[in-house]
C-alpha positions in Angstrom: -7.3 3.6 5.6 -3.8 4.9 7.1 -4.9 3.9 10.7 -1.6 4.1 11.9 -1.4 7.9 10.0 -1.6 11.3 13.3 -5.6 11.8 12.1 -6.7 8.7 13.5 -5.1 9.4 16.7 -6.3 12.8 17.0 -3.7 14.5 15.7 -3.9 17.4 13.6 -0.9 19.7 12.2 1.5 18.4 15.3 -1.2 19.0 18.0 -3.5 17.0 19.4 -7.4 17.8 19.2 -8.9 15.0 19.9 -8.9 11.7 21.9 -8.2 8.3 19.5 -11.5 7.6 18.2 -11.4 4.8 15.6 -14.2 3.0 17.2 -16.5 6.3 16.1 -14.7 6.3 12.8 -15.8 3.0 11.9 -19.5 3.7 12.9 -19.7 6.4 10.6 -18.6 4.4 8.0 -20.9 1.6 8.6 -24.0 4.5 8.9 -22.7 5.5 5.3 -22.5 1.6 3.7 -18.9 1.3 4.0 -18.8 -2.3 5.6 -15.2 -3.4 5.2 -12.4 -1.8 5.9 -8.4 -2.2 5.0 -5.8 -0.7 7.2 -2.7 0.3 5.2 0.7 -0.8 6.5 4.0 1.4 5.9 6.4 -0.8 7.6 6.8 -3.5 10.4 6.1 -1.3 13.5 2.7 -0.4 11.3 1.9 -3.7 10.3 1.7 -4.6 14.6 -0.6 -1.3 15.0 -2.9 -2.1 12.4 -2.8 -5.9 13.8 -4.1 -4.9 16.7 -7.1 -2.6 15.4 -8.0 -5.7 13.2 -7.9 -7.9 16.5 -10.1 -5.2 17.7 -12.7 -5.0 14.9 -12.2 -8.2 13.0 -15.6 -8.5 11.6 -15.0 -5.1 9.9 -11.2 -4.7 9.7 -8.4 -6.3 7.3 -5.0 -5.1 6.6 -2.0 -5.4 4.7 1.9 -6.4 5.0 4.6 -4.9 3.5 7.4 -1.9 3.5 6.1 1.7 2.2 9.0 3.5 -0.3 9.0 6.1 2.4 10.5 3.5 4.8 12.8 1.2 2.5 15.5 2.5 4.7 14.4 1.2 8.1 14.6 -2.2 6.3 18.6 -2.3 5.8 19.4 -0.6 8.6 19.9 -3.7 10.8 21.9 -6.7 10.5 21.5 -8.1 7.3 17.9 -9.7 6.3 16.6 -9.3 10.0 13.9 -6.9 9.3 12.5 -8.9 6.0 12.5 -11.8 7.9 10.5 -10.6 10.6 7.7 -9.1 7.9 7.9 -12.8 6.0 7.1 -14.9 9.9 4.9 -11.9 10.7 3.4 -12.7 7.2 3.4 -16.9 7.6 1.9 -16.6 10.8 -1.5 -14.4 9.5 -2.1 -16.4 6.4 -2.2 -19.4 9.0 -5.2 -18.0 10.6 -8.5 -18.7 9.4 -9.9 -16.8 8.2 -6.5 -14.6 7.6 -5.8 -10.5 8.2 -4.6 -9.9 5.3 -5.8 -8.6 1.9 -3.3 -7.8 0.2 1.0 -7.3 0.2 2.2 -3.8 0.3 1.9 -0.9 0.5 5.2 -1.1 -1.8 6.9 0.3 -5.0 8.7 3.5 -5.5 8.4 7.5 -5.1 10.9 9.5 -6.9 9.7 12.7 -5.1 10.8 12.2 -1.6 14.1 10.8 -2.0 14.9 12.4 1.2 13.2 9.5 2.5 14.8 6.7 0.9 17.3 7.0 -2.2 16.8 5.0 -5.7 18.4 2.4 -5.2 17.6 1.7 -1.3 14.0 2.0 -2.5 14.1 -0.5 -6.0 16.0 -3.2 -3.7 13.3 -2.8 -1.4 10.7 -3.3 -3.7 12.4 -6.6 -5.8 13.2 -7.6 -2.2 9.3 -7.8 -1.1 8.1 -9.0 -4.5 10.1 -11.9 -4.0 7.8 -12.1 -0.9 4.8 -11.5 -2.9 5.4 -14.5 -4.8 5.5 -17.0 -2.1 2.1 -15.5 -0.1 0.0 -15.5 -3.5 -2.1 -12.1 -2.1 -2.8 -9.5 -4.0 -0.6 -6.3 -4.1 -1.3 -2.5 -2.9 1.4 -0.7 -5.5 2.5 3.0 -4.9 4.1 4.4 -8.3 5.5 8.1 -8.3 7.7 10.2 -10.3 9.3 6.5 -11.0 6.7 4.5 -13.6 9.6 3.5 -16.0 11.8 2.0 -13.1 8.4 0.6 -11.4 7.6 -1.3 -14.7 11.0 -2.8 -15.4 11.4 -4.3 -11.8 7.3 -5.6 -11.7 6.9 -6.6 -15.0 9.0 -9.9 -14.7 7.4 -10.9 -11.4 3.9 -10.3 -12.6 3.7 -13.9 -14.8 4.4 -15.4 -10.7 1.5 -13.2 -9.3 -1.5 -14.4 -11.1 -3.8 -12.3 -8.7 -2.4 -8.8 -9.9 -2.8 -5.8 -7.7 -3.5 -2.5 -7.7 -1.5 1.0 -8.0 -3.2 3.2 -5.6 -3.9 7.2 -5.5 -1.7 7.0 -9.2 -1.2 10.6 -10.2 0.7 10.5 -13.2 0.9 10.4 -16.7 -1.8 9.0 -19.4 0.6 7.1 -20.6 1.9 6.0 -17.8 -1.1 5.1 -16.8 -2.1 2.7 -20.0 1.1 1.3 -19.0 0.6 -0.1 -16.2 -3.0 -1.0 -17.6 -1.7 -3.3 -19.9 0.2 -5.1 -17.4 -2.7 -6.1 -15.9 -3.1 -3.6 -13.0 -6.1 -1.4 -11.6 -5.4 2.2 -10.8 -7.3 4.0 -8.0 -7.1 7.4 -7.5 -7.9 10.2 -5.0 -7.7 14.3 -4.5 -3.7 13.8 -5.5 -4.9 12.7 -8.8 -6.9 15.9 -9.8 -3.9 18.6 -10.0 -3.5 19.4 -13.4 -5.1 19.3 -16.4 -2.6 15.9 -17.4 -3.8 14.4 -14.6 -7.3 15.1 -15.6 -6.8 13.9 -19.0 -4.8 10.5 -17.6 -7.8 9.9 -15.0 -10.9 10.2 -18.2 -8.5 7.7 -19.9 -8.5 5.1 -17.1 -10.8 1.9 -18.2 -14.1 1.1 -16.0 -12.8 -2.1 -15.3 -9.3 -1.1 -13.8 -10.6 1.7 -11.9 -10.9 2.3 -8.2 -11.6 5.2 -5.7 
């Protein structure tokens, strides 16, 4: 879940429609047998957000660290190291707790098709940047991979011998190929409605194995 996303705060196209009402939101969930929930975090102003719904609902709620592609940016634009230091004490501090927040590192990686956002090469030192992080909290990672596989394979692929638990590469909407990729590497796809475009995407999501696949 993107708790910090504009829905979950009643927000709707730029207006608001409706009072905050994550409380309800996880009530449904539970009525339909969804007991556990992970909050999503894009960067370090998210990761406090989602901290503090956890705090709220721990017996339901975990979340995850790390630096969305869409935010690489924020992370060099103060002095030098500041910002990754603050995700790696912020990081330190949760895994300290018993039991800990966190389920997994991320969401990071790469997106080629909003490089409006973040250009290449802001966005792959970003990414080596935080698997370096990765590597010394030993949690799983939540992987976003688009328009960029080949790029996303070369930087992962040597870290992945140093992250025995592997990860997953979520709402992955490209190609079959691709895909079997990132399969053989040892990751699990997931996908959602941005997965179910075209009729490549089709074909890459009836190719997916069982046992790497989530929703």
């Amino acid at each position: 879940v993107t708790f910090t996303a504009d829905q979950f705060q009643g927000i709707y196209r730029g207006k608001q429609y409706h009072e905050p009402d994550f409380a309800e939101v996880l009530k449904r969930a539970r009525h339909h047998g969804c007991e556990k929930v992970m909050l999503t975090t894009m960067n370090l102003k998210g990761a406090k957000q989602n901290l503090q719904a956890v705090r709220e609902f721990p017996d339901m709620c975990k979340m995850t660290l790390g630096v969305h592609p869409y935010h690489a940016g924020e992370i060099y634009g103060q002095p030098e190291s500041e910002y990754l230091n603050s995700l790696r004490e912020l990081g330190e501090s949760l895994l300290a707790e018993k039991p800990s927040p966190l389920a997994a590192f991320g969401e990071i990686g790469l997106d080629y098709e909003y490089l409006d956002r973040a250009d290449k090469e802001t966005q792959q030192r970003a990414f080596r940047e935080q698997l370096e992080l990765a590597v010394q909290f030993q949690l799983p990672l939540f992987l976003h991979v688009r328009e960029s596989a080949e790029d996303f394979i070369s930087i992962i692929k040597p870290f992945l011998p140093r992250l025995p638990r592997g990860g997953l590469v979520h709402s992955f909407a490209g190609t079959k190929g691709e895909m079997l990729q990132l399969v053989e590497l040892g990751l699990e796809i997931s996908v959602n409605g941005v997965s179910f475009r075209t009729d490549e995407q089709l074909e890459m999501v009836r190719n997916i194995p069982l046992d790497k696949l989530q929703l």
